[in-house]
N, CA, C and O atoms as CSV, one atom per row, in Angstrom:
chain,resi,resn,atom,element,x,y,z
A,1,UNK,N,N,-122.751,2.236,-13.023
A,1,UNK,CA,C,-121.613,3.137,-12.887
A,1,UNK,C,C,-120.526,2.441,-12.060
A,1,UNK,O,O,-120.687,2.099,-10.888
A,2,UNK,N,N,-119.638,2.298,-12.623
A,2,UNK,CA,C,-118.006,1.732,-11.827
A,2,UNK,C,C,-117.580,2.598,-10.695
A,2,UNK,O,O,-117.685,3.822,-10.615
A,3,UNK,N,N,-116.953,1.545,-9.611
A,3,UNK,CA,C,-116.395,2.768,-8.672
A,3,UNK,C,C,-115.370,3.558,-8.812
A,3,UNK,O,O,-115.160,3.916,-9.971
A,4,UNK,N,N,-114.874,3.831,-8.249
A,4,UNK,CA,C,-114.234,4.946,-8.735
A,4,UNK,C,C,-112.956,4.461,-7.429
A,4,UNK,O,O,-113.203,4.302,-6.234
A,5,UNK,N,N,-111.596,4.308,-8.108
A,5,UNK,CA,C,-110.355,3.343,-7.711
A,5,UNK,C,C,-109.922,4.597,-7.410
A,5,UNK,O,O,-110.344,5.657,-7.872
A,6,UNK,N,N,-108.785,4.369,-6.359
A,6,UNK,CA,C,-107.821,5.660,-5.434
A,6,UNK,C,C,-106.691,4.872,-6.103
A,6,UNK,O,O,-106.752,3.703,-6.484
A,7,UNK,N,N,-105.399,5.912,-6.199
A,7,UNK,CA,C,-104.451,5.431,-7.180
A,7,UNK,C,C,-103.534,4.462,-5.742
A,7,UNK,O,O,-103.487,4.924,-4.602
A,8,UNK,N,N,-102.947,3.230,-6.097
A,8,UNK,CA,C,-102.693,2.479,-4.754
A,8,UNK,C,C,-101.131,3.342,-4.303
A,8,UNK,O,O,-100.776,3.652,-3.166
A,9,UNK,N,N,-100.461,3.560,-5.495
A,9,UNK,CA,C,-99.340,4.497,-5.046
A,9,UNK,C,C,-99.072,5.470,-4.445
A,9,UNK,O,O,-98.099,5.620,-3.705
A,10,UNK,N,N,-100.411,6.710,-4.847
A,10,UNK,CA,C,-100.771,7.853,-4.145
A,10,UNK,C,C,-101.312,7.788,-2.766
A,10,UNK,O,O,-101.421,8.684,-1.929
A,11,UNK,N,N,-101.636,6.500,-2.713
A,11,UNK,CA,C,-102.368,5.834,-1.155
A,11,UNK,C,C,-101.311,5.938,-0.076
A,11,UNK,O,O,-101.538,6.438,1.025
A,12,UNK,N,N,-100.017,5.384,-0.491
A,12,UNK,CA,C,-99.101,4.976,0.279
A,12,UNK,C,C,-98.034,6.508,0.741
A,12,UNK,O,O,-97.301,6.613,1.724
A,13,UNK,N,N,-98.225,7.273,-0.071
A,13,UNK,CA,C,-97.465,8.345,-0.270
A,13,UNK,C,C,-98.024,9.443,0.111
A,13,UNK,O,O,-97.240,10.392,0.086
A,14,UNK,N,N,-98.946,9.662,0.414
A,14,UNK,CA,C,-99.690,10.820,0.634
A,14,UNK,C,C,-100.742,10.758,2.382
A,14,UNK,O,O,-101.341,9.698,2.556
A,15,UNK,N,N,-100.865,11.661,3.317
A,15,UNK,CA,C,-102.030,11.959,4.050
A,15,UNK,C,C,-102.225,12.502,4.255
A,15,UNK,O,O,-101.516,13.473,3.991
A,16,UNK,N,N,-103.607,12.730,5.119
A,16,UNK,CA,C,-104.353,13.798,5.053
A,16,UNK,C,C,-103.878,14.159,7.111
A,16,UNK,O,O,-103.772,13.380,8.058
A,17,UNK,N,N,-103.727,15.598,7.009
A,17,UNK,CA,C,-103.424,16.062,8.381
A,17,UNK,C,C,-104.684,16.340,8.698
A,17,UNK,O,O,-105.533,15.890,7.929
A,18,UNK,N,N,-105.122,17.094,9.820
A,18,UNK,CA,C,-106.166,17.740,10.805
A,18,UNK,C,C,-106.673,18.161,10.274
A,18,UNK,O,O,-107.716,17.705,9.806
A,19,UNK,N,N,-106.136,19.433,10.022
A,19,UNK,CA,C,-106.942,20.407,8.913
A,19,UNK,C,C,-107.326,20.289,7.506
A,19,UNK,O,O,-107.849,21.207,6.875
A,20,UNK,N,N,-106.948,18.687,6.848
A,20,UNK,CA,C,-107.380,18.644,5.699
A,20,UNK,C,C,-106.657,19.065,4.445
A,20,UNK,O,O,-106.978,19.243,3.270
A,21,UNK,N,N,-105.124,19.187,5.440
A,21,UNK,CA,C,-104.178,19.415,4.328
A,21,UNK,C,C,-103.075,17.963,3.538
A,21,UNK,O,O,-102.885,16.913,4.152
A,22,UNK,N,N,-102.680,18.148,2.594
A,22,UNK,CA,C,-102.222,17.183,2.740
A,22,UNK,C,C,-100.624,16.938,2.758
A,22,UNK,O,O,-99.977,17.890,2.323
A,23,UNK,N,N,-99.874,15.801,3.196
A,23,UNK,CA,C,-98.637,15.584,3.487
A,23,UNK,C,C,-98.016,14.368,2.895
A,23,UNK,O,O,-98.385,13.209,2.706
A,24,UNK,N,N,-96.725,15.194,2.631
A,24,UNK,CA,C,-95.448,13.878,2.009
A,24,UNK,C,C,-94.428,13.473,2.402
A,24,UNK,O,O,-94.162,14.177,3.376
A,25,UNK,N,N,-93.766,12.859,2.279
A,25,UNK,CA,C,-92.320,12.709,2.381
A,25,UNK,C,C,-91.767,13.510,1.863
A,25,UNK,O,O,-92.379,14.117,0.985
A,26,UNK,N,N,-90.355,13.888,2.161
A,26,UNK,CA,C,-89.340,15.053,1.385
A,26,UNK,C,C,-88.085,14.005,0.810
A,26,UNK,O,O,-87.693,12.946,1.300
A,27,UNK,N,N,-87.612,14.741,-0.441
A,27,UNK,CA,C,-86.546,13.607,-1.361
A,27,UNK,C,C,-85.576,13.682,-0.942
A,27,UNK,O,O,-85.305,14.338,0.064
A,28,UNK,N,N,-84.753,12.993,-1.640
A,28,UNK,CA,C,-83.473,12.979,-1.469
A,28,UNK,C,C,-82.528,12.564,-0.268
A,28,UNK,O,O,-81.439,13.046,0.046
A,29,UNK,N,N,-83.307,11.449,0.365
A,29,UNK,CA,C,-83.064,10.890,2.046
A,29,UNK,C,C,-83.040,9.088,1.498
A,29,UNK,O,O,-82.679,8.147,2.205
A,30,UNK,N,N,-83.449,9.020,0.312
A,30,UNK,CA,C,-83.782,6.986,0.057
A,30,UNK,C,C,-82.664,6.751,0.216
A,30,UNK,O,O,-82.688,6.161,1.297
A,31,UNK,N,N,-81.123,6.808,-0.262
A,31,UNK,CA,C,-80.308,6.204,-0.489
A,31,UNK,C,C,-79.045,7.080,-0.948
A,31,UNK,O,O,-79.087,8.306,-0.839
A,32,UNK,N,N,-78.298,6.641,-1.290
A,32,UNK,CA,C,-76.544,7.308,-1.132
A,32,UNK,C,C,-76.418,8.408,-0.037
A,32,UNK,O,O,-75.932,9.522,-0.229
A,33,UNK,N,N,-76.759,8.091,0.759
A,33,UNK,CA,C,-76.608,8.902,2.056
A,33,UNK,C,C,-75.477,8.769,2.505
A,33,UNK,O,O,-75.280,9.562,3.426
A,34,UNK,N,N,-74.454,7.992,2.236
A,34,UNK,CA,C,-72.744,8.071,3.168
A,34,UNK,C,C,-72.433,9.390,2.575
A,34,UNK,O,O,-72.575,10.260,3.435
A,35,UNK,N,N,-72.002,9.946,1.248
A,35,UNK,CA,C,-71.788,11.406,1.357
A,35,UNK,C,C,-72.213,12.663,1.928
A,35,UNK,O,O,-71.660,13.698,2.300
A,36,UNK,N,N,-73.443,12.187,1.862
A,36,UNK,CA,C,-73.942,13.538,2.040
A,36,UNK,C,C,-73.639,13.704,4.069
A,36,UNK,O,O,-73.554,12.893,4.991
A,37,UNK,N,N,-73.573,15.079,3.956
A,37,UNK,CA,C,-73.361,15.913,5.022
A,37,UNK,C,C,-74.519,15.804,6.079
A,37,UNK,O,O,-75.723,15.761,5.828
A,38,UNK,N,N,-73.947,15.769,7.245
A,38,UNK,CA,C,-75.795,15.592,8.603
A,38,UNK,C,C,-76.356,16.456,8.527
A,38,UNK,O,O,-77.421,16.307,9.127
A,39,UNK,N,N,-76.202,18.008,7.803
A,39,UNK,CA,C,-77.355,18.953,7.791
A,39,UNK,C,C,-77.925,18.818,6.860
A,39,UNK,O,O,-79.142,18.971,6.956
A,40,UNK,N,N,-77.298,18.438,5.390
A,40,UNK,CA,C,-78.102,17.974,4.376
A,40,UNK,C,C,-79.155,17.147,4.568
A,40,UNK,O,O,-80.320,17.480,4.351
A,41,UNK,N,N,-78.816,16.099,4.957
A,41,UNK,CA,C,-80.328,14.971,5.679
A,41,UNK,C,C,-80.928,15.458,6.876
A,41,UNK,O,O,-82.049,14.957,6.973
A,42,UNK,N,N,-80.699,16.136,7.728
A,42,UNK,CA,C,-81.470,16.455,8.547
A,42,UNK,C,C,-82.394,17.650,7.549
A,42,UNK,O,O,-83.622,17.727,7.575
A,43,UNK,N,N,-81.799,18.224,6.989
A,43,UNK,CA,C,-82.889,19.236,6.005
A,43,UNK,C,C,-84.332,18.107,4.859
A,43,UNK,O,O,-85.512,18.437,4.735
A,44,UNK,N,N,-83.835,17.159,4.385
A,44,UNK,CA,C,-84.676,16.456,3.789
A,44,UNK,C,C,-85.244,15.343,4.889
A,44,UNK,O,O,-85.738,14.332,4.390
A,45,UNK,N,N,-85.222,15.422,6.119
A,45,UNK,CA,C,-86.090,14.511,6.750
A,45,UNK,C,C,-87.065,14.993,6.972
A,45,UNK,O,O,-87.283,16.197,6.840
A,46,UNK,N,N,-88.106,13.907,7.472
A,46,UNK,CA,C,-89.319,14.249,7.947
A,46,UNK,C,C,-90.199,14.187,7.096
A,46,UNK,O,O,-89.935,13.269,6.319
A,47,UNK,N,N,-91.982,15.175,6.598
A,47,UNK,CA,C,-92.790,15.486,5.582
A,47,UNK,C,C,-92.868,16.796,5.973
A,47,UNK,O,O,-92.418,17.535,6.848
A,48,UNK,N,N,-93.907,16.845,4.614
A,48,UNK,CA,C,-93.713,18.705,4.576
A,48,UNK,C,C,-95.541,18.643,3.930
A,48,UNK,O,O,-96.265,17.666,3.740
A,49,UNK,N,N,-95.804,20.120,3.735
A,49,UNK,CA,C,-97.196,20.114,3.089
A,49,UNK,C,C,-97.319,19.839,1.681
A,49,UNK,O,O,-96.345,20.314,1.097
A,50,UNK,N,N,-98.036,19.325,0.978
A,50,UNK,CA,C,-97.685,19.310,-0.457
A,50,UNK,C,C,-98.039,20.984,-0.834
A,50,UNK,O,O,-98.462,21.896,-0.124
A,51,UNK,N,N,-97.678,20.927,-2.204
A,51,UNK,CA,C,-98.045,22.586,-2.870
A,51,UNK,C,C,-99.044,22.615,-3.294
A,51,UNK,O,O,-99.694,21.581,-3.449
A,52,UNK,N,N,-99.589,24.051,-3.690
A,52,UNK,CA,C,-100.913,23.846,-3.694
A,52,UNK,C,C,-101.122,23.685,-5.214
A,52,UNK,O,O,-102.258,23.671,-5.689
A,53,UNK,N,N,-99.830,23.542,-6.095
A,53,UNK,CA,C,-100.104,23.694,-7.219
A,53,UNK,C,C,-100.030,22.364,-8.020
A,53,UNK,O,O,-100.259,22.125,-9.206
A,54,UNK,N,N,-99.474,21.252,-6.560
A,54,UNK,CA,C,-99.842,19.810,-7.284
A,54,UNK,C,C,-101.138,19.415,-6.443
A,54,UNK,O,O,-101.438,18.255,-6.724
A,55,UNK,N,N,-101.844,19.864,-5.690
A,55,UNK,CA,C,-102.714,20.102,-4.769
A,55,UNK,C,C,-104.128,18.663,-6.051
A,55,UNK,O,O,-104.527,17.521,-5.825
A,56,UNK,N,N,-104.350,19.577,-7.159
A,56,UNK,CA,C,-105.371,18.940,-8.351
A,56,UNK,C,C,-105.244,17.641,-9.010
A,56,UNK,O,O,-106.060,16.851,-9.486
A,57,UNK,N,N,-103.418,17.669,-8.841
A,57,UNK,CA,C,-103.318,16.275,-9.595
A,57,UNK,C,C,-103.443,14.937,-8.387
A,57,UNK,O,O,-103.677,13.775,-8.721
A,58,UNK,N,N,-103.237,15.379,-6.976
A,58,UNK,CA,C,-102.803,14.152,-6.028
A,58,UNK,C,C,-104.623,14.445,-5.702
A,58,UNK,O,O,-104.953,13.353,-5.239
A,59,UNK,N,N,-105.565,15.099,-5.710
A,59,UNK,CA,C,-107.079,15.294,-5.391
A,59,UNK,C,C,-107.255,13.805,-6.781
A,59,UNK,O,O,-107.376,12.668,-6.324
A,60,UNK,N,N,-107.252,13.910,-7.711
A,60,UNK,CA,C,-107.502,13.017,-8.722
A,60,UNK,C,C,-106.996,11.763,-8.510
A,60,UNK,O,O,-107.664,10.863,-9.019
A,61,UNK,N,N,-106.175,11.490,-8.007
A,61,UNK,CA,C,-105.495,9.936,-7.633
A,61,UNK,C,C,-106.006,9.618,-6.668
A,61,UNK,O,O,-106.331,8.444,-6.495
A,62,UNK,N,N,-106.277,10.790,-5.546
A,62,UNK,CA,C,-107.234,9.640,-4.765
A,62,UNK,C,C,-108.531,10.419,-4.165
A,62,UNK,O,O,-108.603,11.020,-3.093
A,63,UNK,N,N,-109.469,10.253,-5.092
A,63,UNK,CA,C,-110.693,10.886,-5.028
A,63,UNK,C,C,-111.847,10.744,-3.804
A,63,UNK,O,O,-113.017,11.128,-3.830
A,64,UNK,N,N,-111.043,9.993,-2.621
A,64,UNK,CA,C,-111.594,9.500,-1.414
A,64,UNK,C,C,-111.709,10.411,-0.315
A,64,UNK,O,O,-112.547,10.374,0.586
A,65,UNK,N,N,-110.594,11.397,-0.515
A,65,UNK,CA,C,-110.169,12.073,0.632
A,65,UNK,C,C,-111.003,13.643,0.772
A,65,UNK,O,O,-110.762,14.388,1.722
């Protein structure tokens, strides 16, 4: 039986908090940032919890956690 590979992208992008939840980055902060407004980026900084409704597909990419 083969092992069983964690997706290397989902590795980099994703962790696991305390409680076993998991966490991302928030969009829209990579780049063309001279327009946008300081509350706009201060609203997309930081991570947030993922949803629980992509919760199945990021469990499958990395089946470690």
């Amino acid at each position: 039986m083969p092992k069983i590979k964690s997706h290397s992208g989902a590795k980099k992008r994703f962790e696991v908090t305390g409680t076993g939840k998991l966490r991302r980055s928030k969009a829209y902060k990579g780049h063309l940032n001279a327009h946008k407004g300081p509350a706009r980026k201060r609203r997309h900084q930081g991570k947030t919890v993922v949803a629980k409704e992509d919760l199945s597909l990021i469990r499958k990419m990395l089946p470690h956690l």
